[in-house]
N, C-alpha and C positions, 0 to 999 in steps of 0.2 A: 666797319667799326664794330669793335667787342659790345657786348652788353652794359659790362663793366663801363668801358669809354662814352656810354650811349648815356647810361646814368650821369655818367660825370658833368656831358656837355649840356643834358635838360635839365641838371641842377638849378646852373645859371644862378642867381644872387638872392635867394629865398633864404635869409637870414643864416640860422645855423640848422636848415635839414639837413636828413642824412647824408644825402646826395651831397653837399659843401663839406662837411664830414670827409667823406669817401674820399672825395676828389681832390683834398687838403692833405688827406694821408698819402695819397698815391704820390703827390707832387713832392711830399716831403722825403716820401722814401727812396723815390729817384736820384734825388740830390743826395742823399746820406750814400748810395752803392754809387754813385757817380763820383764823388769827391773823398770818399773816406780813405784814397789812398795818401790823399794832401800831405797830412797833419797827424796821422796815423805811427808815421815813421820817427815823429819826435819823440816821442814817449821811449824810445830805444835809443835815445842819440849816446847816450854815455855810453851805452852798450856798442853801438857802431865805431864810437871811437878808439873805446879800445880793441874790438877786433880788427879795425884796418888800423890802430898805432898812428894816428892823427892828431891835429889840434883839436879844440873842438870849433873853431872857426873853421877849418877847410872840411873836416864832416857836417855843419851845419850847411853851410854853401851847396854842397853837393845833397844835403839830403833835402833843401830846398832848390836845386837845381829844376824841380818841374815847374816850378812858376814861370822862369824862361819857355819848356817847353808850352806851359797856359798861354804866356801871354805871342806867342807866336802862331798859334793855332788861333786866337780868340781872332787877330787880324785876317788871318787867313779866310779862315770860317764867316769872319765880316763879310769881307769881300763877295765871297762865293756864293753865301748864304740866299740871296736871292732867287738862285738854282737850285739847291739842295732841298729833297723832301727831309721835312724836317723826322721821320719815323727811322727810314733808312739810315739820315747819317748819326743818327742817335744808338742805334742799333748798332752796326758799324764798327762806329765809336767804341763803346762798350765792351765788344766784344776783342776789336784788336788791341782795347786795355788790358788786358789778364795775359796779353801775352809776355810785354817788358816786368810787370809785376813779377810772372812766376820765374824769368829770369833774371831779376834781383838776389832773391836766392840763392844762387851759386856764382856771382858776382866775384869776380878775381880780385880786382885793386879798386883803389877810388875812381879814376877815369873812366870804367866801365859804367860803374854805383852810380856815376853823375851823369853818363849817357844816357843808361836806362831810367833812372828819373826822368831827364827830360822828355821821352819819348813819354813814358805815363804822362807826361801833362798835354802834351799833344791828343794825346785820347782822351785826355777827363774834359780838356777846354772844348775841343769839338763838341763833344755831349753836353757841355754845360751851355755854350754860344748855341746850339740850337732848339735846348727844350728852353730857353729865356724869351728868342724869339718866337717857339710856339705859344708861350705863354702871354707872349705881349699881342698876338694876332687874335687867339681863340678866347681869349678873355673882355669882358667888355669893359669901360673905362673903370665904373665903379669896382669893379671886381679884381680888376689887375692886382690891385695894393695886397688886397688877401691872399691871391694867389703868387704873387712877389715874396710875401713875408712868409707864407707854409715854404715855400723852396729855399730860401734862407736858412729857416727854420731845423730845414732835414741837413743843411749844409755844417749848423753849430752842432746837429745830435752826432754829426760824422767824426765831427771834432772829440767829442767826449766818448762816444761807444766805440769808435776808433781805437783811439788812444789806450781805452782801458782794454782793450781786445789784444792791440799789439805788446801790451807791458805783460798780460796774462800770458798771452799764447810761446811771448818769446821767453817769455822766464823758466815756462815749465818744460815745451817742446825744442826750444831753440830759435836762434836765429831766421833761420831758413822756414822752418813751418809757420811764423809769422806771415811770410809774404806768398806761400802754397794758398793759404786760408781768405788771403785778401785776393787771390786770384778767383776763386770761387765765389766770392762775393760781388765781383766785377761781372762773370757771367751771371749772376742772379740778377743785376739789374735789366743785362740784355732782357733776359726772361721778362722782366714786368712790365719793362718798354713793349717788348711784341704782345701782352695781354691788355693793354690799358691806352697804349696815343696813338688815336686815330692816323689813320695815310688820309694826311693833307697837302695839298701843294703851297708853297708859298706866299703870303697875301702880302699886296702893296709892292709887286715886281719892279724893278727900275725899269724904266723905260730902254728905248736901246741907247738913245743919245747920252745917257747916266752912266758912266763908269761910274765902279766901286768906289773908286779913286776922287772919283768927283765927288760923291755924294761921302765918302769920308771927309774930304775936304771943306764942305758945305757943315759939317757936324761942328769938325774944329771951327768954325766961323760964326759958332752960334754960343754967343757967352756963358747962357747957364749949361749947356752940356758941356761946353770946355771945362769948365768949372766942377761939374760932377766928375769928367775921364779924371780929373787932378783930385778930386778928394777921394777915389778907389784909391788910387796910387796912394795916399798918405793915410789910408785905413789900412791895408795890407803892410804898409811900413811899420806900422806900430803893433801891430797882432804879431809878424810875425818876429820884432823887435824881444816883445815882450815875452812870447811862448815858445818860441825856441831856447833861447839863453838863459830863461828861467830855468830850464832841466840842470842845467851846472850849478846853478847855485844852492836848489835843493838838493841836491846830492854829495854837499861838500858840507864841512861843520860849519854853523854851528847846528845845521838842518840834519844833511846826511840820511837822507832818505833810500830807502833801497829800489829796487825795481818796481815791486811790486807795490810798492810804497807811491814812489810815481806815477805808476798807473791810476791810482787810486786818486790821486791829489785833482785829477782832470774831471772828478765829478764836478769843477768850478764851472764847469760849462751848461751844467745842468738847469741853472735860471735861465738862460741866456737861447736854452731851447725853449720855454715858456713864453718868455717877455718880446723875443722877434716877431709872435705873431702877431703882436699886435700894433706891429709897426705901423700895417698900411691904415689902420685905424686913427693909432696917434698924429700919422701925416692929414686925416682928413678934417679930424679936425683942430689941429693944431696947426698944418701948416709945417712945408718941408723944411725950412730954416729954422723955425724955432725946434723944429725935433731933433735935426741931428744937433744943434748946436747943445741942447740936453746930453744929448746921446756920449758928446765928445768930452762933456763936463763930467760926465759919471766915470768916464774912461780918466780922464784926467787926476779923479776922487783919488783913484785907485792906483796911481804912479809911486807914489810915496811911502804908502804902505808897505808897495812889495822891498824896500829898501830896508825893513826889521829884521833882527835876527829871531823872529817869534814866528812860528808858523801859522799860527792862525789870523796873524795879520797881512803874513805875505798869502795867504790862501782870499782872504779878504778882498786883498788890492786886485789880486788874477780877475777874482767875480766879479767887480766892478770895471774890469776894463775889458774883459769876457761879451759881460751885457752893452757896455757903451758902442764897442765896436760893429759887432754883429749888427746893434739896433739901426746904428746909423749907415753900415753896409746896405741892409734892407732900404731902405728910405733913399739912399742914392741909384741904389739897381732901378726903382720903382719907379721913380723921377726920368733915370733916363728912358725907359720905356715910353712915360708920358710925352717926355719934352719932344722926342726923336718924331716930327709929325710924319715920314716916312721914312723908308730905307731903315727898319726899326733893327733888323739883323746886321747891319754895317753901324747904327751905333752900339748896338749891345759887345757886338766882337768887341770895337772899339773902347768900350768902357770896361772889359776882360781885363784885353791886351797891359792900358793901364793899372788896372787892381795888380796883376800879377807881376808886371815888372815893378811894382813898390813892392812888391812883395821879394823880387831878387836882391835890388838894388838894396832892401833892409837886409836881408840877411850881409848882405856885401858889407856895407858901410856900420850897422849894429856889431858886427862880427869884429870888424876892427878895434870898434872903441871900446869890445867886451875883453878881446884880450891885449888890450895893450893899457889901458886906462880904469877897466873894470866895471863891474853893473852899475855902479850909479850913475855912470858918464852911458852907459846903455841907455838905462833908465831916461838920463836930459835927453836924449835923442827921440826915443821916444814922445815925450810932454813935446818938443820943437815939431813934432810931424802932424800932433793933435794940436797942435795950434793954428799951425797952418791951415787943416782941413777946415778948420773954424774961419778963419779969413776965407776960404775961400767959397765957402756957405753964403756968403753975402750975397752971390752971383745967381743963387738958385729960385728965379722966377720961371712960373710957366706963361708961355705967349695964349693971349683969349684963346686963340684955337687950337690949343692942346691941354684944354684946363679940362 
């Protein structure tokens, strides 16, 4: 173990030393070179559409194609997870990410764009499914939430320094040096994985009589985890409902935003890396129901808004459903950690798999009713997915022995 990692682990839950400092950065900046390829690429969609001469519904689809790839990996990596050193397949990960990334780049037609998306979500979900599980094992109960919400946390900065990276780099360099750049940022995480997470072997092994398959099984048959896999799914629906299809509507009058214009508009996210830290907070002492149900209400504040023709209202509605989301993302990742009393890598995959297939299935179904019926019937799609996750909130008790 690095020095670096040595610090991190004797930290341990000594309020805000530096060591909790340290080891809240490290975690956040993982997630930010792990996932900033997501959500990165939307900031370019109008650009993507008209270089491939597309809807903006089959460019959206496709530039959200890696969430298929996430959530096929998060199950995979479920399953496995119990065998996997969590340092290596992190590493791994990372690394064989930069490679579909720099080959976006020269991307012939949409079919290829949608392949190699998927394949990046294959690498970010592996990396994501097992530094969730490192965190849920190396962390002790009280600490998880903090360290739950710092990797949330670097997951929204990815959203926003993303975004404003991909609207700079492709407006001034082009297309193509956009996704060179984010290739090198894919191996910089490798890089800080091998200075910073210990080689640990995997804790809380299934036994042999345990398939994956069983103890996923065991997961869905446990209400309040079913209930959190189902409100990933319906957090993902509505982010990515909202943040995608919003890019057309500023960019068309009476907004008419430019690229760089665009890029800029994505500082919304900039609360929203503040306010997730303190998620595992608000959960301890508020109580996971009452927080996300908060969390969905502020998102909800903010639905109506973005339906003005005034930019500072639609910039408004974004930050408030920016913050609702994330907050309440955080709060259900954390929960499942807690709820899951083993096999905590078969329900994290599991709880992925979900997040990012709402996240397919929106772009799918949002995509429709954006172009056929228009943003405000987006829009009610969205409010219907936040209401659901709100119903389904009711479900989210922890059993004594995972409190």
């Amino acid at each position: 173990m690095t020095d670096l990692a040595a610090r991190m682990q004797a930290s341990g839950t000594h309020g805000h030393s530096p060591g909790v400092v340290l080891r809240s950065l490290v975690i956040g900046l993982t997630a930010f070179l792990t996932v900033v390829d997501l959500f990165a690429t939307q900031a370019i969609l109008p650009s993507l559409t008209r270089h491939y001469g597309v809807t903006p519904a089959a460019m959206s689809f496709a530039v959200n194609a890696s969430t298929m790839g996430m959530a096929i990996a998060g199950l995979v990596v479920g399953f496995f997870s119990p065998h996997i050193d969590r340092r290596l397949g992190i590493l791994v990960s990372l690394v064989l990410l930069a490679i579909p990334t720099t080959l976006l780049a020269s991307a012939p037609d949409l079919t290829i764009f949608t392949l190699l998306r998927i394949a990046q979500g294959l690498c970010m979900a592996s990396a994501f499914a097992l530094t969730l599980a490192y965190l849920g094992e190396q962390c002790s109960a009280m600490d998880a939430g903090g360290a739950f919400a710092a990797y949330i946390a670097g997951n929204v900065a990815s959203n926003l320094v993303g975004r404003l990276i991909s609207a700079a780099v492709a407006d001034t360099f082009g297309l193509a040096s956009n996704f060179y750049l984010f290739a090198l940022l894919n191996l910089s995480g490798a890089v800080l994985v091998y200075f910073t997470i210990r080689r640990v072997r995997p804790m809380h092994a299934m036994p042999a009589t345990h398939s994956p398959l069983s103890a996923m099984t065991a997961h869905w048959r446990n209400p309040p985890l079913r209930s959190a896999f189902a409100i990933g799914f319906c957090i993902l629906f509505a982010f990515i409902g909202t943040f995608t299809f919003v890019n057309f509507v500023l960019v068309r009058a009476p907004l008419a935003l430019g690229m760089m214009g665009l890029g800029l508009v994505y500082f919304v996210f900039a609360p929203s890396v503040v306010t997730t830290l303190f998620a595992g907070k608000a959960v301890a002492r508020f109580g996971t129901r009452p927080t996300i149900w908060a969390s969905l209400a502020v998102a909800a504040v903010g639905l109506p808004l973005m339906l003005s023709s005034h930019l500072v209202q639609v910039l408004t509605g974004m930050v408030l459903v920016g913050v609702g989301t994330f907050f309440a993302q955080a709060c259900a990742t954390g929960f499942v950690g807690q709820a899951a009393q083993e096999n905590r890598g078969v329900a994290s995959g599991t709880y992925l798999a979900c997040y990012f297939l709402g996240g397919l299935v929106g772009s799918a179904v949002l995509g429709q009713l954006f172009d056929r019926f228009g943003w405000a019937a987006c829009v009610a799609g969205v409010g219907a997915a936040l209401a659901i996750a709100a119903l389904l909130a009711t479900q989210l008790t922890l059993r004594p022995t995972a409190r």
